[in-house]
TITI-961906 format. One record per residue (C-alpha): residue number from 1; x, y, z. Coordinates in nm, 2 decimals, always signed. Layout:
+-----+--------+--------+--------+
| pos |      x |      y |      z |
+-----+--------+--------+--------+
| NUM |      X |      Y |      Z |
...
+-----+--------+--------+--------+
This chain:
+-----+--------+--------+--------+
| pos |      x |      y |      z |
+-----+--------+--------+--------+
|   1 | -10.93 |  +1.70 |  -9.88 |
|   2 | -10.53 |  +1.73 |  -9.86 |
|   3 | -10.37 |  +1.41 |  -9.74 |
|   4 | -10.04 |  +1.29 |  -9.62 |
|   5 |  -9.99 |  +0.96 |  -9.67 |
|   6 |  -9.68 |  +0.82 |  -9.48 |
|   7 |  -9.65 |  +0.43 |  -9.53 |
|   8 |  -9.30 |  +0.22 |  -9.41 |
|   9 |  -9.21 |  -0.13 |  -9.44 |
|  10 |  -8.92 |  -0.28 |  -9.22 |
|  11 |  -8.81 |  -0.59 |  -9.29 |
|  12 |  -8.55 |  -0.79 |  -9.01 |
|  13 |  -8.31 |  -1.05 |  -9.07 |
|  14 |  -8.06 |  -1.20 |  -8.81 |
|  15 |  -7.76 |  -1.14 |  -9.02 |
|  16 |  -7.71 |  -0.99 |  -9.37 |
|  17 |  -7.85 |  -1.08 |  -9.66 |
|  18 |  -7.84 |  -1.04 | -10.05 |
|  19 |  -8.24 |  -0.93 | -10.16 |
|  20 |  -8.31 |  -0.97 | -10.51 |
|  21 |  -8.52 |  -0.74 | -10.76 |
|  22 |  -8.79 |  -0.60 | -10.52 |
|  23 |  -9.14 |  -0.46 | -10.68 |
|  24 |  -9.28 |  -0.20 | -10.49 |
|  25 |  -9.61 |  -0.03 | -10.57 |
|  26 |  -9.71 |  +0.24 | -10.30 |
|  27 |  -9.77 |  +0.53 | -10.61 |
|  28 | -10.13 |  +0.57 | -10.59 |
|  29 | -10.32 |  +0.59 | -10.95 |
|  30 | -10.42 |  +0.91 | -11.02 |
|  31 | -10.76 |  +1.01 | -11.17 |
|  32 | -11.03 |  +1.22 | -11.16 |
|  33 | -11.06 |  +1.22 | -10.81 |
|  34 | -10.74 |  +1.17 | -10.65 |
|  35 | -10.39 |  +1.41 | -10.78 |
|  36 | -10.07 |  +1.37 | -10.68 |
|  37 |  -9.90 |  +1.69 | -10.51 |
|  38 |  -9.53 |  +1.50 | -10.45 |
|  39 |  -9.40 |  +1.19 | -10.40 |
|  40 |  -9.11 |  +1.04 | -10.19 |
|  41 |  -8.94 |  +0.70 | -10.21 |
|  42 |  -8.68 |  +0.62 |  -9.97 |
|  43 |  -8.49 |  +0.30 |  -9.98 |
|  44 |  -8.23 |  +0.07 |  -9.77 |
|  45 |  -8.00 |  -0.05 |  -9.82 |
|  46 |  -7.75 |  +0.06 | -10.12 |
|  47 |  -7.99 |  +0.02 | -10.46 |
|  48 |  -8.10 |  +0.17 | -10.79 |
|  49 |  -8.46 |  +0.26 | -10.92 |
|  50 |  -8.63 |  +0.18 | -11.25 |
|  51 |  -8.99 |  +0.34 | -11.26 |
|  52 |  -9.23 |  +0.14 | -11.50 |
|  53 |  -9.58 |  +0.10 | -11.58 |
|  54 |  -9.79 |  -0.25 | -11.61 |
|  55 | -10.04 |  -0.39 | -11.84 |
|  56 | -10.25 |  -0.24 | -11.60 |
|  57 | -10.07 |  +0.13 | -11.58 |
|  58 | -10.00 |  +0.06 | -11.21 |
|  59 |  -9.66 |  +0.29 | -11.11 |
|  60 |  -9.43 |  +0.02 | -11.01 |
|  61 |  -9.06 |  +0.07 | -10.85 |
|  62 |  -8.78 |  -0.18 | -10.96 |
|  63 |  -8.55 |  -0.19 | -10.67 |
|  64 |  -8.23 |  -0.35 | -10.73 |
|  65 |  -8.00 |  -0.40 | -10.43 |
|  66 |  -7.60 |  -0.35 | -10.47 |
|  67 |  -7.47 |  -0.44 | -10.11 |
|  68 |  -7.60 |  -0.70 |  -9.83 |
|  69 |  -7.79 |  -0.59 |  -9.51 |
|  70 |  -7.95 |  -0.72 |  -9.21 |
|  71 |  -8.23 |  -0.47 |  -9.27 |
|  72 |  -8.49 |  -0.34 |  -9.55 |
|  73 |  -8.67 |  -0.07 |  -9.52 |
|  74 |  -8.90 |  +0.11 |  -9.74 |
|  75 |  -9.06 |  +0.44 |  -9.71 |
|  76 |  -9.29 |  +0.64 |  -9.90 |
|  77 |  -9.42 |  +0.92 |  -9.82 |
|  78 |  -9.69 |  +1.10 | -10.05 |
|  79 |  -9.92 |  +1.43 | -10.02 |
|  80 | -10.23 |  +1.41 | -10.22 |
|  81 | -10.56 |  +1.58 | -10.31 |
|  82 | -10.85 |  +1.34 | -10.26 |
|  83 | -11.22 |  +1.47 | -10.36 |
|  84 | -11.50 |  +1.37 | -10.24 |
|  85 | -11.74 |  +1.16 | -10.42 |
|  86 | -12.08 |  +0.97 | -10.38 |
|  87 | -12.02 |  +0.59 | -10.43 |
|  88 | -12.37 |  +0.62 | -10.60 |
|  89 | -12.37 |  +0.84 | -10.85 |
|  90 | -12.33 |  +0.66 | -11.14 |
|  91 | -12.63 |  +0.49 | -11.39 |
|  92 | -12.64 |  +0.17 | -11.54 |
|  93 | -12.67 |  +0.11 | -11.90 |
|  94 | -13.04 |  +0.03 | -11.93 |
|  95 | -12.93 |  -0.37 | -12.06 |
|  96 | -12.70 |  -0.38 | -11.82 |
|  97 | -13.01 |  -0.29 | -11.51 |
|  98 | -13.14 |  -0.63 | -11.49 |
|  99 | -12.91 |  -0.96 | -11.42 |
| 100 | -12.82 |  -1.15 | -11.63 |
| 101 | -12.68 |  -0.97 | -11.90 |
| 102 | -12.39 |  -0.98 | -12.18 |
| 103 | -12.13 |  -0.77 | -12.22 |
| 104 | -12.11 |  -0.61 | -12.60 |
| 105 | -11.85 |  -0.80 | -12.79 |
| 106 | -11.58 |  -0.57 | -12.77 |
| 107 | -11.63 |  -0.47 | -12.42 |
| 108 | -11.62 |  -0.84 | -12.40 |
| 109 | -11.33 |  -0.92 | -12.58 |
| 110 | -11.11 |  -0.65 | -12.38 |
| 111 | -11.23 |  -0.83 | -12.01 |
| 112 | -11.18 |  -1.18 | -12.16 |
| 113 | -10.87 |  -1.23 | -11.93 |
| 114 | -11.03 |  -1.06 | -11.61 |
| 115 | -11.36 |  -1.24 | -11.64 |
| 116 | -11.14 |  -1.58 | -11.63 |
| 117 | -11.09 |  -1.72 | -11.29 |
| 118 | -10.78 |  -1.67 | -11.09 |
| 119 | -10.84 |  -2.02 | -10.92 |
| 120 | -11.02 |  -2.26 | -11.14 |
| 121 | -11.02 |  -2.55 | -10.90 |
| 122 | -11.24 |  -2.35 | -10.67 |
| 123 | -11.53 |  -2.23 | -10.93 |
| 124 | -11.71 |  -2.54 | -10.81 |
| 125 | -11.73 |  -2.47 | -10.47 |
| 126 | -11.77 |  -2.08 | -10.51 |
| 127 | -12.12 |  -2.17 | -10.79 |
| 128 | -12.24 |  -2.35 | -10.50 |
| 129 | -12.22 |  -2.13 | -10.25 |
| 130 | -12.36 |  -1.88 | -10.47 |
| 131 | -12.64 |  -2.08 | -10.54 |
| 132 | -12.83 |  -1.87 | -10.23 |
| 133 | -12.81 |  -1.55 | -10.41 |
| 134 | -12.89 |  -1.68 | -10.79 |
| 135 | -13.00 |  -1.92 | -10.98 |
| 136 | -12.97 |  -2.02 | -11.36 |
| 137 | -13.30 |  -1.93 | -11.51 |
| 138 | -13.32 |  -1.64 | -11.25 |
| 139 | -13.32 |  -1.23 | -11.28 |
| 140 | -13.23 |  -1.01 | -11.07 |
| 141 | -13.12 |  -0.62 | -11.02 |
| 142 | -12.77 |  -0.65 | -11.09 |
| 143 | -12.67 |  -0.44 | -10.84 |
| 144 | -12.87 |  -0.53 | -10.58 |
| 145 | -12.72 |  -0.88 | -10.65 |
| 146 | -12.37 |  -0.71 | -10.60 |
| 147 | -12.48 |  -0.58 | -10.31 |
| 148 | -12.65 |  -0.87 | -10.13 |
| 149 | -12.30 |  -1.10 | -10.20 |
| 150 | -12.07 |  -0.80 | -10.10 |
| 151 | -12.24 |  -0.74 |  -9.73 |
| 152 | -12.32 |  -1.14 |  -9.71 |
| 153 | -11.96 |  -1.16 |  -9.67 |
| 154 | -11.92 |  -0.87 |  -9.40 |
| 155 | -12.19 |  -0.98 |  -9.19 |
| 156 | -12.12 |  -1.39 |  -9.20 |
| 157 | -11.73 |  -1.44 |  -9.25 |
| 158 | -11.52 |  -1.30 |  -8.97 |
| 159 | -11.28 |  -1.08 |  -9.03 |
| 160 | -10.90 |  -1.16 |  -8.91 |
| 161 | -10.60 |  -1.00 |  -8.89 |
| 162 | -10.31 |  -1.30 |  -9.13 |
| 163 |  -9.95 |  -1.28 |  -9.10 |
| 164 |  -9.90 |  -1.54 |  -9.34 |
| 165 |  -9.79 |  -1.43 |  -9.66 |
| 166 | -10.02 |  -1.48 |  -9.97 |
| 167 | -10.38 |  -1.51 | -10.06 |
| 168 | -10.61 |  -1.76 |  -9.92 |
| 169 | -10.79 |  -1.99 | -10.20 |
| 170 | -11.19 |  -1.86 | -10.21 |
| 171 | -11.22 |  -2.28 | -10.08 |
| 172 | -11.04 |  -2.18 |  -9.79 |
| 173 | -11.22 |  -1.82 |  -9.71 |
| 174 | -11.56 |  -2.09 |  -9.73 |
| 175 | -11.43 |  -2.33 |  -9.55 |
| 176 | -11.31 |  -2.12 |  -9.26 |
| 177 | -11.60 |  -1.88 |  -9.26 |
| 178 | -11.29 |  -1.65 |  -9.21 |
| 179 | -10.99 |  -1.45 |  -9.36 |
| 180 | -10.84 |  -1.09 |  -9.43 |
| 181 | -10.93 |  -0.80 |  -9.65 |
| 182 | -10.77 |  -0.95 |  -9.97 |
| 183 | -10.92 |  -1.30 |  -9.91 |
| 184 | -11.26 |  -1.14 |  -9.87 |
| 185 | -11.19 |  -0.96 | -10.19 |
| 186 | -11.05 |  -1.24 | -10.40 |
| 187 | -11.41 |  -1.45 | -10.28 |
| 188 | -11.63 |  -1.14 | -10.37 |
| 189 | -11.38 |  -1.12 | -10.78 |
| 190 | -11.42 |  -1.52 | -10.80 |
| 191 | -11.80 |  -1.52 | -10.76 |
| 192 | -11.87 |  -1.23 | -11.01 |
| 193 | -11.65 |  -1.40 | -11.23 |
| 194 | -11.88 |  -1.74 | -11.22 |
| 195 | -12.18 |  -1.43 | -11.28 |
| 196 | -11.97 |  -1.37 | -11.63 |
| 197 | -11.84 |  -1.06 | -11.49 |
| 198 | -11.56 |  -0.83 | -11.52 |
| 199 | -11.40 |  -0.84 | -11.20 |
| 200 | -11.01 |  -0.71 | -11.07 |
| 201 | -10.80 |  -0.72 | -10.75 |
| 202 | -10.73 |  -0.38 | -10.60 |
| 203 | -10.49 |  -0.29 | -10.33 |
| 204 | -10.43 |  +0.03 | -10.15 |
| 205 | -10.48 |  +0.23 |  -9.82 |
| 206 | -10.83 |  +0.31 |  -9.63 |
| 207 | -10.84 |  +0.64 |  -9.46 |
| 208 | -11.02 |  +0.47 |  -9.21 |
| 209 | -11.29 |  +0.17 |  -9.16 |
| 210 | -11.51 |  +0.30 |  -8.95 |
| 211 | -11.72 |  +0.07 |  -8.69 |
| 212 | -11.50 |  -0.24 |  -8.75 |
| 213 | -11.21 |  -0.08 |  -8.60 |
| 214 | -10.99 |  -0.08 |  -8.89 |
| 215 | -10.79 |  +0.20 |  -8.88 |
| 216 | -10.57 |  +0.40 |  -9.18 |
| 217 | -10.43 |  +0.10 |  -9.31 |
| 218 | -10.34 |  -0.09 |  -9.63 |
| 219 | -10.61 |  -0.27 |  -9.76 |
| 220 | -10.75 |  -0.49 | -10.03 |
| 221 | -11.08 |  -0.47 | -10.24 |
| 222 | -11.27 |  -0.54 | -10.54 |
| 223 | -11.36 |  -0.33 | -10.83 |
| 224 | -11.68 |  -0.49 | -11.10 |
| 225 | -11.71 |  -0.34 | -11.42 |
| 226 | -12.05 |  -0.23 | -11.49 |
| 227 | -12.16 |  -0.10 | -11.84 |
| 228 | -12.26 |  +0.28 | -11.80 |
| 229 | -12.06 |  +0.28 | -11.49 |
| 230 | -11.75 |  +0.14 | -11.55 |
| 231 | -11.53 |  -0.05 | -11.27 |
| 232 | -11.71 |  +0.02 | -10.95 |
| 233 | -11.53 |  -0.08 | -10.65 |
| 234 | -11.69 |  -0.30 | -10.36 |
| 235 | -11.53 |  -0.37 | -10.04 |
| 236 | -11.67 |  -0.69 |  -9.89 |
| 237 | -11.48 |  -0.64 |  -9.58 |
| 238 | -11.68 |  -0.32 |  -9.49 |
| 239 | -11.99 |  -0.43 |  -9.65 |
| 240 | -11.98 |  -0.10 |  -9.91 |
| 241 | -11.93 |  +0.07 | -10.22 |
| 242 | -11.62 |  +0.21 | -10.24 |
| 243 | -11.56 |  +0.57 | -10.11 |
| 244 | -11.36 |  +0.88 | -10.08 |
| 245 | -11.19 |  +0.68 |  -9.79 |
| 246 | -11.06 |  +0.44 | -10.01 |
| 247 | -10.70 |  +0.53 | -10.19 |
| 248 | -10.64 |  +0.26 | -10.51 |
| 249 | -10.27 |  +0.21 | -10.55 |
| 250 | -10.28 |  -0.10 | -10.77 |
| 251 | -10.50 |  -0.31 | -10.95 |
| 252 | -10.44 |  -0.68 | -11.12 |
| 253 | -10.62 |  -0.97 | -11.24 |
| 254 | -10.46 |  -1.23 | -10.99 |
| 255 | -10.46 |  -1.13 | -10.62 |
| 256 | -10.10 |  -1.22 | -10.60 |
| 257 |  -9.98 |  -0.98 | -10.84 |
| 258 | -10.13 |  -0.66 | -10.63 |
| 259 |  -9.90 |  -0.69 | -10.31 |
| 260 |  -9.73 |  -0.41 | -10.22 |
| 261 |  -9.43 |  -0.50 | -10.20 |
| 262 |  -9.26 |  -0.83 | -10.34 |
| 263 |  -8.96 |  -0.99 | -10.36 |
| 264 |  -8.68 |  -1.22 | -10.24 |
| 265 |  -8.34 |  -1.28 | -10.04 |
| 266 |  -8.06 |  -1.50 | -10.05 |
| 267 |  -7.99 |  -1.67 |  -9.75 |
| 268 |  -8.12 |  -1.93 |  -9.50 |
| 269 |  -8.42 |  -1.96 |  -9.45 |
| 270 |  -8.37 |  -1.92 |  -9.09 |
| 271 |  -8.26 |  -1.55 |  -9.12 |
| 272 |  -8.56 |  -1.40 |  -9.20 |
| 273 |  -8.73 |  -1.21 |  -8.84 |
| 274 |  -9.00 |  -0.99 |  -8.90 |
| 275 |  -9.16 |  -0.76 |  -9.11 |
| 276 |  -9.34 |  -0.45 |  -8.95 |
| 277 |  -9.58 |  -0.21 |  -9.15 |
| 278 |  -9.69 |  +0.16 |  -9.03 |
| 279 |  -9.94 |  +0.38 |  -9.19 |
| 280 | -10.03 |  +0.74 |  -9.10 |
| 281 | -10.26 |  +0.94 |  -9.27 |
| 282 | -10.31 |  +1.27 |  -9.16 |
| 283 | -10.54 |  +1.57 |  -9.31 |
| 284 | -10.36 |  +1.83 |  -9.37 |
| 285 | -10.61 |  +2.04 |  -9.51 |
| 286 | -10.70 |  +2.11 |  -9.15 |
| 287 | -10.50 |  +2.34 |  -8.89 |
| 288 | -10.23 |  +2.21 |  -8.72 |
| 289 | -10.42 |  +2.13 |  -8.40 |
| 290 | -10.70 |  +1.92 |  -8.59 |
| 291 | -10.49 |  +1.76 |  -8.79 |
| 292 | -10.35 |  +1.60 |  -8.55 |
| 293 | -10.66 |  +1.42 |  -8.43 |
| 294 | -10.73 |  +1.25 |  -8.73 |
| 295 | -10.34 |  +1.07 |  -8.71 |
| 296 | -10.45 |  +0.76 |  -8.73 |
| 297 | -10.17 |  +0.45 |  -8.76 |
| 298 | -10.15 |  +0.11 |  -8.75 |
| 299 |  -9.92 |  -0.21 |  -8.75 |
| 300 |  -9.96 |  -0.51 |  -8.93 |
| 301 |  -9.70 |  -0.81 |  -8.94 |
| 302 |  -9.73 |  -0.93 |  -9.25 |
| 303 |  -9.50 |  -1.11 |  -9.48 |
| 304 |  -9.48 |  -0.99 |  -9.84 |
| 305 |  -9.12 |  -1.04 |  -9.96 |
+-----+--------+--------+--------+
């Protein structure tokens, strides 16, 4: 299918500011099943843009401000081909079926840093409450383990809209029984990581979340990698594989280093308003009529810079 992707960010001060280097990443990574068509990045206020890559080949925009403003805004606007794709067709390397298993030393040595945890005063607390889905001394289907702990986390923890800015700690999520997209995400990467496992951060857009009333949106999921496979993305918020309605922009070891958009001001503290977000995604594969019932949008307050 042929999307149009049409994401803007507004930021709102009470009087004008100075804003700092800003990191924007809104480019999706292309692959075999998405390709880009075109691209726009608009930008306000007065600025220059230095496109570069990541450790992890993310498409990053370094936006550097050259006059103050009382407003930010950020606009991207991007018309892609998205193929369809069954989340299960893929096969296992046959030591790789059964859990636990080890990773082949150079596979190993290459995940070293994403098999590490991103919040090492919490592996405690996350063993434990993994303790109901394995056991040292255990086996298991190592997918079906995947599985079990990715729609545990849809069906128990409840799902919440934050305006705060951040990640929650994976104590937190547990202690809460509660959190956003990316907290459920960053619980899902810190457990397979106490399972030895390759795990990464991804954020992007969803096309649409179906019965839990998430609309086109940006959003925030895992991805695992398997041997045979290779990183396979799992979205505890939905309780699924990933799918064709999923749209990966970015991807990172830490959950604080996928945001969208990041950055600073200088000013009080005090000046800062509000931040609003809208996504529209619209298939425009589809005549002009049907596409526009599948415009879909959504606001989210959220605080990123």
């Amino acid at each position: 299918m042929k999307l149009r992707i049409q994401h803007r960010t507004t930021y709102r001060y009470a009087e004008k500011v100075m804003f700092g280097p800003h990191r924007m990443m809104v480019r999706p990574r292309e692959g075999h099943d998405i390709h880009i068509e075109s691209s726009v990045l608009e930008v306000t206020p007065a600025h220059w843009i230095d496109w570069i890559r990541d450790v992890y080949g993310n498409s990053i925009a370094v936006v550097n401000f050259s006059e103050r403003a009382s407003e930010l805004m950020v606009f991207s606007d991007l018309v892609l081909n998205h193929f369809e794709s069954n989340p299960f067709n893929f096969h296992l390397e046959a030591g790789a079926v059964g859990y636990p298993f080890a990773y082949d030393p150079e596979t190993a040595l290459q995940l070293n840093a994403l098999i590490q945890q991103a919040y090492p005063a919490d592996a405690g607390r996350v063993r434990e409450w993994l303790g109901q889905f394995w056991r040292e001394g255990q086996t298991t289907d190592t997918l079906s383990l995947l599985q079990q702990i990715n729609g545990h986390i849809y069906r128990t923890f409840k799902y919440q809209v934050r305006n705060e800015e951040g990640v929650q700690t994976p104590t937190k999520t547990l202690e809460t029984n509660s959190g956003s997209c990316r907290d459920f995400a960053t619980l899902f990467i810190e457990a397979c990581r106490c399972l030895g496992l390759g795990a990464r951060f991804v954020s992007g857009y969803i096309l649409s979340g179906g019965a839990t009333g998430i609309g086109a949106s940006t959003h925030a999921w895992a991805e695992i990698y398997l041997p045979g496979a290779g990183w396979k993305g799992f979205d505890p918020t939905l309780g699924l594989l990933t799918t064709s309605q999923h749209v990966t922009v970015a991807v990172s070891r830490h959950p604080e280093n996928a945001m969208p958009i990041s950055g600073s001001f200088t000013g009080p503290p005090s000046a800062f308003l509000h931040v609003e977000v809208n996504v529209r995604v619209a298939d425009i594969g589809l005549t002009q009529s049907q596409a526009g019932t599948t415009l879909q949008q959504t606001q989210v307050a959220r605080v990123i810079a």
